[in-house]
Each structure stands twice: as C-alpha cells, then as structure tokens.
N, C-alpha and C positions, 0 to 999 in steps of 0.2 A: 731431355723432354722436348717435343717438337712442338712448333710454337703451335697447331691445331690442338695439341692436347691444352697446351697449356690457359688458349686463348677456350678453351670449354671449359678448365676451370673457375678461369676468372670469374663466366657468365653461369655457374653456376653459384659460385659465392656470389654475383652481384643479385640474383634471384634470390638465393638466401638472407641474403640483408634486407633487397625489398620485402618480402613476406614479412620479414621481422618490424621493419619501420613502418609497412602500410596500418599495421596496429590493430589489437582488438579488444573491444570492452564488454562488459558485462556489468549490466546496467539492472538495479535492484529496485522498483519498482515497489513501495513495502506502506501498507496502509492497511489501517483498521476496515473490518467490515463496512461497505458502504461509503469511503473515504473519494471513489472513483478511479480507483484503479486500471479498473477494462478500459472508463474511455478516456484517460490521459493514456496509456498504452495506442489504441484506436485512434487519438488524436497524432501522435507520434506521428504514428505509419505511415496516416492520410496525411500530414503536412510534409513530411520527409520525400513523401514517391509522387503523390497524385499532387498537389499544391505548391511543389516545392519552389519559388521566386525568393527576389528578395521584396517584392512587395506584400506578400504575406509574410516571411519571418524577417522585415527589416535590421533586426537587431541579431541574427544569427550571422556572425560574423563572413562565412563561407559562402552564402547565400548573398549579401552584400557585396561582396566584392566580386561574383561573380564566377567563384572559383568551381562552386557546387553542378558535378557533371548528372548524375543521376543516381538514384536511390531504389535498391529493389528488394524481395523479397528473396533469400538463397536459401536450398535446402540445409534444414536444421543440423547439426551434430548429435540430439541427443533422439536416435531416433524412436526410443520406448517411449516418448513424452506426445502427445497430443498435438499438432501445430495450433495454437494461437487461431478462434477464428475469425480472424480480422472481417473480411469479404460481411460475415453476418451480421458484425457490430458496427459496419457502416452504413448497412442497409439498415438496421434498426434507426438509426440515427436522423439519416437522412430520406426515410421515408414519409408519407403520408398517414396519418398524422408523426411524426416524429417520437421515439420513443429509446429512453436509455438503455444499453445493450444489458441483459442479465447478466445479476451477478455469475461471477465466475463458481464451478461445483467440481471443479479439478485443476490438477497442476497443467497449466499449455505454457507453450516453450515459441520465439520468433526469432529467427535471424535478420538481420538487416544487414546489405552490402553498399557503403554510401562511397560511390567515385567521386572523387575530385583533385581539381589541379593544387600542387601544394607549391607555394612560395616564397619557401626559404628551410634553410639544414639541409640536410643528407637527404629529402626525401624530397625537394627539389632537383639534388643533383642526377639523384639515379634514373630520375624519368620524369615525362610530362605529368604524367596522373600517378596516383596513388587512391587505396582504398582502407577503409575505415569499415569493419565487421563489428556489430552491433548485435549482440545477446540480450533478448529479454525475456523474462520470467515472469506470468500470471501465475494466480495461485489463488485461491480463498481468505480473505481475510479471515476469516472462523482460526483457519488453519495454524495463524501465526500467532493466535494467542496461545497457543500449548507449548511454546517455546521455554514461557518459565518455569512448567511443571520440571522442567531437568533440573532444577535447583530446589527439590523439594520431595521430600518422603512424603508416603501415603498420611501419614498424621500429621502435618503441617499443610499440604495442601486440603485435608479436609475442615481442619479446623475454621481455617480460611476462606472457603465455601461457603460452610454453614455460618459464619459471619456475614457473608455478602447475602447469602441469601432469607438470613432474619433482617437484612437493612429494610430501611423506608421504603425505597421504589422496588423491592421485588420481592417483600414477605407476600403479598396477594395473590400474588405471580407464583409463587411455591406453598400454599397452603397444605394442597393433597399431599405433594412428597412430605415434607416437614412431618404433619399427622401420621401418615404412619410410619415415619420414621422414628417417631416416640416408639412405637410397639416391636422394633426392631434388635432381636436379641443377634447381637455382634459374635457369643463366645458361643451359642450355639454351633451343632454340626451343618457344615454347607448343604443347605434349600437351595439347588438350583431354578427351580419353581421361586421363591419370594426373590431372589437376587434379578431376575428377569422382570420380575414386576415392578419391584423399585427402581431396575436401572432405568424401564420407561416410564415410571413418574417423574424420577429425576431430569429422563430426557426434555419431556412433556413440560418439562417446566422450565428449561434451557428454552427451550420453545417460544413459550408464550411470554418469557421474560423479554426475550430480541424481538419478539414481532410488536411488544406493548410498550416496556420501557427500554428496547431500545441499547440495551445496555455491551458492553463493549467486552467486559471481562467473563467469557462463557466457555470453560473447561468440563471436559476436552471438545475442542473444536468438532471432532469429529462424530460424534453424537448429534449434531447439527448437519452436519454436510458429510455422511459416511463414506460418499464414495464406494469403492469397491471391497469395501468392509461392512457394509450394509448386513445386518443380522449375525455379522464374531462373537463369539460371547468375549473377546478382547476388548468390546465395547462396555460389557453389562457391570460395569462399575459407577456406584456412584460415594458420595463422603458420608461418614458418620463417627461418631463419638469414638472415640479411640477408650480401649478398657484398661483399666489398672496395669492390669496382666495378662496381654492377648496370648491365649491359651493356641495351642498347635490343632492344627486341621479345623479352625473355625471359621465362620462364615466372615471376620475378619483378616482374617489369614488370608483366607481365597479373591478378596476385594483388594486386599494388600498386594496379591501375586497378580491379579489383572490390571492393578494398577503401573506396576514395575515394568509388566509385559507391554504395556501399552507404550511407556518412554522406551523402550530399545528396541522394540518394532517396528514404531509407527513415527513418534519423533523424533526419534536422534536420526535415524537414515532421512527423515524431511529434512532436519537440521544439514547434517553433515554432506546429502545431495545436492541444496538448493540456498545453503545461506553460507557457506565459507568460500564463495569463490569472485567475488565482487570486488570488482574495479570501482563503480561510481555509486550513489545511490541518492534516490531520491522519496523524501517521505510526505506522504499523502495524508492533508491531516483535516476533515471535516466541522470546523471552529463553529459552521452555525448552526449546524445539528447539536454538536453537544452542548451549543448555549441555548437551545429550543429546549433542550431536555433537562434543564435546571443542574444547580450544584452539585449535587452527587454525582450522578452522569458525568457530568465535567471532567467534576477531578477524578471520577475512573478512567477514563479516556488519558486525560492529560497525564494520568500514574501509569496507565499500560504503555502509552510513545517509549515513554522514559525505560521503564522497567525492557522492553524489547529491544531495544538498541543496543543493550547490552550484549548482547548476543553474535553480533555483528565483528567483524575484523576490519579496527580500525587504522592507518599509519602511510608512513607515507610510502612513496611505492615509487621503484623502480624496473626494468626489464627484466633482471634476475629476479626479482619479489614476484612479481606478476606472474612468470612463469611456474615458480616453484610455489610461494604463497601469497598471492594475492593480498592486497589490504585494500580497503578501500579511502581515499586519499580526496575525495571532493565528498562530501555530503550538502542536500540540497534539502531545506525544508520549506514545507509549498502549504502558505494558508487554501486548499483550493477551494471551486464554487465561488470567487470573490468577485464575479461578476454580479452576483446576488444580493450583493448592498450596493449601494451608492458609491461610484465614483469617487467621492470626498472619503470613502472609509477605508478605503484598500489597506490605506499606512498603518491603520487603527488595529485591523487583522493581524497583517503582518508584525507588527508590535506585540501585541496578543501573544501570536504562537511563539515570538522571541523571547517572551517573557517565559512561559512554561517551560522552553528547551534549552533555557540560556547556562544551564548551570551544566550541562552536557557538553552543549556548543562550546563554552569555553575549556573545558579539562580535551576534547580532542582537536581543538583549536592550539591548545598548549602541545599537543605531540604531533603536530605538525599536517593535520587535516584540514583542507582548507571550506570552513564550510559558510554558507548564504541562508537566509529567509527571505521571502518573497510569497505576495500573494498573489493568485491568478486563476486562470478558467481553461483546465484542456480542453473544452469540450465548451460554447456558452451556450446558455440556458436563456438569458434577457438580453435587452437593449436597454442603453441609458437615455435615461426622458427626462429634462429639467423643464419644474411646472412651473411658474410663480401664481403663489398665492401670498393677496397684504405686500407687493412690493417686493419678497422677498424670492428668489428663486430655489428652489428644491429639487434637491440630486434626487429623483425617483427611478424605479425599473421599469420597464415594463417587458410581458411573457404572459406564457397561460401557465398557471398553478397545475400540476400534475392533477389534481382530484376534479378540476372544472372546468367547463365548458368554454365559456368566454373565458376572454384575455383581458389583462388584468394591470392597471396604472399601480405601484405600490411605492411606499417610502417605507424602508425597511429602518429597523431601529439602529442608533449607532452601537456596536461596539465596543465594549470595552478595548483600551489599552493595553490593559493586565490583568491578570489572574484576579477575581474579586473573589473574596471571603466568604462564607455565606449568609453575613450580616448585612454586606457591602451589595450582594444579590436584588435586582428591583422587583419591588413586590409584582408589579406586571409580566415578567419573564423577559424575554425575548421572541417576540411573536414573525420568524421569519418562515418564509412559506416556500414549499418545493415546488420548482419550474419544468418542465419538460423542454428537453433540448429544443434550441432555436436555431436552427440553420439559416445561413443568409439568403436573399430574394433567389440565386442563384444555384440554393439547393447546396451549396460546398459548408464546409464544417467550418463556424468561426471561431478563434481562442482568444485567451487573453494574456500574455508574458508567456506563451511557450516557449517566442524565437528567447528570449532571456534564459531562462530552463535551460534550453537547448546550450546556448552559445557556453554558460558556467558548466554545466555537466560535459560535452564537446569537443567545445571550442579550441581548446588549448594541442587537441588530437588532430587536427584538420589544417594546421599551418603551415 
C-alpha cells in the first residue's frame, strides 16, 4: 500500500473518530402544560448564541474557562418536523411591552451546533476545537399527558375519568357532559349523530376545566390541541360506563375502537417518534401554580410527573447504547419561575419538588442515573427588593402581574418544604401572582441557574 493511500486512511479514520467524539445529545425538554417549556427552550438558545460569556453563564464550566468558541443554529435532521421558532419567541420576549411566547400547538424540533476548544482526552488530541450537536424537542404539554393512556383499556381509562371528572374542582366544569351522559345508552346501535355531540360536550368541558381549574390530567390531549386532526372522528370519543355485557356493534364497541385507534395512531408513533431517543433530560415543573390552585391540583400534578416518567428510557449510557439505544443517564428536575418568591425561598422549592420526586430519584439513582433538583428561572419575570419594615428586612419581588397595569412591590408567601396533607393546607392558600417577563435595562433576557442546568446536563460533554 503506498504511504498516500495509506496516510488517506488514517485521515479518514482520524475524521471518523472526531465526528464520533465531537458528540451528540438529545436533550428532552418534558413539562406539564404551562410548566415553561418554550422559554426555558428560547432562553437556551438566546444564552448559548446571542449572550454567550462567562459573565452571563459564570458557572457553565466551558464558558469559564474560556473554552466556549461559538454556538449556532444548524439545519435540523428531522426535516417533516416544523423548526422551533425561536427568532419569534424572542421578540415576544423582549419586546415592548414584554410578553411570554405562546404556548406551543405542535411538535417543532432545533438543532444547535456549540464549537469549542476541548482540554483534555482524545478529543484534545485530535484537534484544537471540537463540537457538541444539541437536539431539542418542543411539543405540547396537552400532548404528553396521553402517554399513560398506553397502559390502559377503554374501561379503565373511562372509569378513571369519570372519577376526575365527578371530583371537587371539575364536577362545575363537566355538568352538561355528565347530564347527558346519564341519558346515554352505551349498548345501543352507533348514532354517529349523538357520538359527535357528546364527544364535544366532553371536549367542552376539557376546555373549561384547563382554562378554570387549571387542571393538568386532561385526556386525550389532543381534543384540546388537535393539530392536524382537527375534526377525525379518531377524535369523537369520550368515557362512559362500561356494561355488564358490551354487546357487538354498539355505540360502546365504536368508542372502544376509537379509543384503541387513537393509542396506535396518534400515541404510540408520538411515543415511539419523540420519547425513546434521549440522551439527557430535563423536567419542568410549575411548584407555584399548582400550589395557587390548592390540594387536589397539586397532587394531580405532582401524580402526573411521577406517573410520566415512566415512560422514559432510563440507565446509564455509553457509545454503543447511544447509538443503538439510547438511555438517558442525567436527569435534571427544575422547581422553575423561582424567581417568583423570595430569594430566601429558592431552598424551600427546591426541597419541595425533592420531596414529590424523591422516591423516583432514588430507584434511578440506584440504576446508575445521575440525577439533581434545583430551582431556577429560564427566562425572569422579577427583581429582588428587600424592604424593611419594624426593623426587620423582607425578601420581596418586584415586576408587573400579567393582568395589571402598574408594577407591583410583593412578598410572596413562603413555601412549603414538602408535600403537605390536605389538613396540613393553610386555610388562606397560597396567594402568588403571575408576572410578565422582565428583561434587563438593556433589553437581553435575564435567568436564574441556567449556567447550572446547563453545566449538570453539558458539562461533562464539553471537556
């Protein structure tokens, strides 16, 4: 072999190895409706490309030391998938008056390409720079709650329903559907006519349950956010009373087969497209919302994290895993908004969401996931203002409340530590109140513990 061929070898294995070490993640972004999904995403982007220092992410290791060359956006891979659009949810952001980017109403997909110099291993040796390829997935919060329908037949998830929905906070909210769903003969022959009409009471009342109480567990997500299934009759199902003896070709039969059709259609190819390929993840979890919205709420919220995550591929993970299957091997759970209390509270949060997740945390803690809690603000909403009053000094916020006018001095209540009972519940509630993004004098996007985020989900990539 003559040494030109041979020396084109080489430099094509040393290119094969680089591609292979420069590394890539795929990064899971996974939160309840309303959790902040878009603009911890939005904050990402804009901290990684437009802001990128180490005097804004001092504790992002890369960025510290100086190593961090540039960060950009590179055409996606998945190209039937919508790009992500960032450019619009910064302009909402950081416009006049400032406003939170809408919620997301489809899957959108971003790549990120982050160069930098690497200082120390193989990926040192082979050259001055190396780069780190960054996958991320928006989606609908609505979306990921259908995930537990796959563990569940049409008479068990309805059963289940119609229990949430005779509950305290959203019998009011489902009156109509309930009503006539008394006068609803199941073993009858399929009315495509009454099946249409109830599945939009039923909708109608998905509806007004999220817009009023707010509530987190609302099956099928897509009923809510149809997307491009906007009037299927793959939709026009909703729960009812399972019969002794569900008799063939009946109006139960046919809710039974749209319900089935719905999980191998619509969720398992969501599932199987956008939830078993992850590298890192990180979960987005709104602690003052579901404590505005009292006990029940709560512990729906805090039973969906839980119950979702199951879903997820967890372990530890090497080259060949990665390639072949993927596990994810850091998980990251983020009280966020925690700029919204007091400075003295963050711990208190972060405590909080440990307690809810802790029994999780530890069984993939034992199989070798390394995972953190931490509370923080992709995106902040306040500034912190200590007032004294009597001597005493007080951690207050200050921001403008999304509903008002003026701006607004507040001492938000403390937090609990842990999950309280609904005995242990203070008869006042928790009275914390929604801010509209605050950008700095200078118009740039400020956070709170992202370079942290970043550095535990990252860090360990970029050495």
């Amino acid at each position: 072999m003559s040494y030109s061929r041979l020396d084109t070898l080489k430099d094509k294995a040393k290119k094969t190895l680089q591609r292979t070490l420069d590394g890539h993640i795929t990064l899971a972004v996974t939160g309840l409706s309303g959790s902040g999904k878009t603009a911890f995403i939005t904050a990402l982007v804009h901290h990684l490309s437009e802001q990128a220092n180490d005097k804004n992410l001092p504790f992002f290791r890369v960025m510290r030391e100086g190593r961090h060359i540039a960060t950009t956006q590179v055409p996606q891979k998945a190209l039937n998938i919508p790009t992500f659009g960032y450019r619009h949810a910064i302009e909402s952001i950081t416009q006049e008056p400032p406003q939170w980017p809408q919620s997301t109403k489809r899957i959108n997909t971003l790549r990120l390409a982050m160069r930098y110099r690497p200082h120390r291993g193989l990926r040192a040796q082979l050259g001055d720079t190396a780069t780190l390829t960054i996958d991320l997935i928006d989606y609908p919060g609505e979306w990921l709650m259908d995930l537990p329908m796959l563990n569940m037949d049409f008479a068990t998830w309805s059963e289940r329903q119609l229990i949430m929905l005779n509950s305290t906070v959203r019998r009011a909210h489902s009156e109509s559907f309930l009503a006539q769903l008394t006068d609803f003969d199941s073993q009858a022959p399929v009315d495509e006519a009454q099946l249409k009409t109830l599945s939009d009471e039923y909708k109608q009342a998905l509806m007004t349950i999220k817009a009023n109480a707010h509530a987190a567990n609302l099956q099928p997500g897509r009923l809510l956010i149809p997307g491009e299934l906007e009037g299927a009759p793959l939709l026009a199902f909703f729960p009812c009373p399972t019969p002794q003896e569900p008799g063939e070709h009946t109006q139960y039969t046919q809710l039974e087969a749209r319900f089935e059709a719905y999980k191998n259609q619509v969720v398992k190819p969501f599932y199987k497209d956008y939830f078993c390929r992850f590298d890192r993840q990180v979960v987005l979890v709104d602690l003052l919302q579901a404590l505005k919205l009292g006990p029940e709420i709560f512990a729906e919220q805090a039973e969906a994290i839980t119950e979702l995550l199951a879903f997820f591929e967890y372990g530890k993970s090497n080259l060949l895993r990665r390639l072949f299957r993927p596990n994810i091997d850091k998980l990251l759970f983020v009280a966020n908004k925690a700029d919204q209390v007091g400075v003295n509270y963050h711990q208190d949060l972060a405590l909080l969401l440990h307690d809810l997740v802790k029994a999780k945390a530890n069984e993939l803690a034992f199989a070798g996931v390394e995972v953190d809690t931490m509370a923080m603000a992709g995106v902040c909403a306040t500034q912190s203002k200590t007032v004294s009053e009597q001597g005493r000094n007080l951690h207050c916020i200050y921001g403008k409340p999304l509903t008002e006018e003026n701006w607004l001095t507040y001492l938000p209540p403390q937090p609990p530590r842990h999950r309280l009972n609904e005995g242990q519940w203070p008869k006042q509630g928790f009275d914390y109140i929604d801010f509209a993004p605050l950008p700095g004098n200078d118009g740039k996007l400020r956070h709170m513990r992202l370079d942290h985020a970043l550095e535990f989900l990252l860090g360990d990539k970029l050495r």
